[in-house]
C-alpha positions in Angstrom: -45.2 -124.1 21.7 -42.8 -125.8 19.2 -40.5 -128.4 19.3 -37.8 -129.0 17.1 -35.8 -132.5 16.9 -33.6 -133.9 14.3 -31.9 -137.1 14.5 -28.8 -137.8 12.8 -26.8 -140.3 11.6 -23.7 -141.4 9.7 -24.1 -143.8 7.2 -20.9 -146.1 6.5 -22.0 -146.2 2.8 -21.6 -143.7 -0.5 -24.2 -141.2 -0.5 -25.6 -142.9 -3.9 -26.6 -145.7 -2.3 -27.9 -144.2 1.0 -30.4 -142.2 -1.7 -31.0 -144.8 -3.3 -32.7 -146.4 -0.4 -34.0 -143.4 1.1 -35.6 -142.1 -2.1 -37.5 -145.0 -2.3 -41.1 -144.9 0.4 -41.4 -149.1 -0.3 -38.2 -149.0 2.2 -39.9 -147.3 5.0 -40.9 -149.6 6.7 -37.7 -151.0 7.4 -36.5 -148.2 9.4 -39.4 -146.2 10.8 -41.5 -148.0 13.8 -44.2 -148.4 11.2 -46.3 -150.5 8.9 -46.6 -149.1 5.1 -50.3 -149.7 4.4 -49.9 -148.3 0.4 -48.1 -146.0 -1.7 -49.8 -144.2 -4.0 -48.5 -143.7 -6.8 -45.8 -146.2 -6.0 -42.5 -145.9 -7.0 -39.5 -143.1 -6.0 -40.9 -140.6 -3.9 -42.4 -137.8 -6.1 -44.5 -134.1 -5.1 -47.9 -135.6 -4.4 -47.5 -139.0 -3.5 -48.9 -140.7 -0.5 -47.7 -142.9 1.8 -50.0 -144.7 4.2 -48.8 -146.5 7.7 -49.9 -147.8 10.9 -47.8 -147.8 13.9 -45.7 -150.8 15.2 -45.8 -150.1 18.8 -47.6 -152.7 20.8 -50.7 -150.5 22.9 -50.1 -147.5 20.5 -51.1 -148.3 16.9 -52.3 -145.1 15.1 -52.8 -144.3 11.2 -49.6 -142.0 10.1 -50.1 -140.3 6.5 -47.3 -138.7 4.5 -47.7 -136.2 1.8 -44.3 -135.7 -0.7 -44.4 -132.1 -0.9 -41.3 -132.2 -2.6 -38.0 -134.1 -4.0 -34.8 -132.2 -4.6 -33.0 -135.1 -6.1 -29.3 -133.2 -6.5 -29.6 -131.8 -2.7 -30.6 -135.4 -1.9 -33.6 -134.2 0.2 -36.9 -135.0 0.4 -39.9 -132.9 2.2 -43.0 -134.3 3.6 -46.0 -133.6 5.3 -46.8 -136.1 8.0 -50.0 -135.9 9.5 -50.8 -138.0 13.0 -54.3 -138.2 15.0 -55.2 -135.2 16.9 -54.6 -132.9 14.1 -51.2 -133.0 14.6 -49.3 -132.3 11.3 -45.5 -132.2 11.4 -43.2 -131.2 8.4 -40.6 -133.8 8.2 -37.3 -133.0 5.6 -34.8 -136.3 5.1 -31.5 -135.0 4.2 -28.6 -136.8 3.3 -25.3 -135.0 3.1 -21.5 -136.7 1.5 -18.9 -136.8 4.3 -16.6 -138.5 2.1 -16.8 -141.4 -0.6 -17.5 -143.7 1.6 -19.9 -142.2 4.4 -22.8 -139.9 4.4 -25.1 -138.2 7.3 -28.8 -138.4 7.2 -30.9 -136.1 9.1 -34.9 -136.8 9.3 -36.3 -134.0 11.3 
């Protein structure tokens, strides 16, 4: 059995600066329900680079490790491997997409 979920947003801001952000793993942990542990290497996300967390949620902490399989800067996505306890692996792709000059969506699914 799979399941597939994708949440979505639009951004009020220019697609440049929503990348920006995005494009960066130190910035994680201020919207995912984790901890960063370390980045390695630090820096943008780039192919290879791990990112190392720890769950927020009081009664629920678990490791979470991300792989960057791969950055496609002028698509503005970036694909990871994300793999849980259990065995679970789950490939994640954030995508950010221009609406307009002023707003963008961002999918993370």
């Amino acid at each position: 059995m799979s399941v597939s979920v994708c949440p979505i947003a639009v951004i009020e801001a220019p697609i440049e600066r929503v990348w920006e952000f995005l494009s960066e793993p130190a910035n994680y942990a201020l919207w995912w329900e984790a901890q960063t542990r370390s980045i390695t290497p630090e820096g943008p996300a780039q192919p290879g680079q791990r990112i190392y967390a720890k769950t927020k949620t009081p009664g629920m902490k678990f490791d979470v490790n991300l792989l960057v399989e791969g950055v496609e800067a002028s698509k503005h996505q970036i694909h990871l491997k994300t793999m849980l306890p259990f065995g679970i692996t789950v490939f994640n792709q954030i995508t950010c997409t221009r609406l307009d000059e002023r707003r963008c969506q961002v999918s993370f699914g």
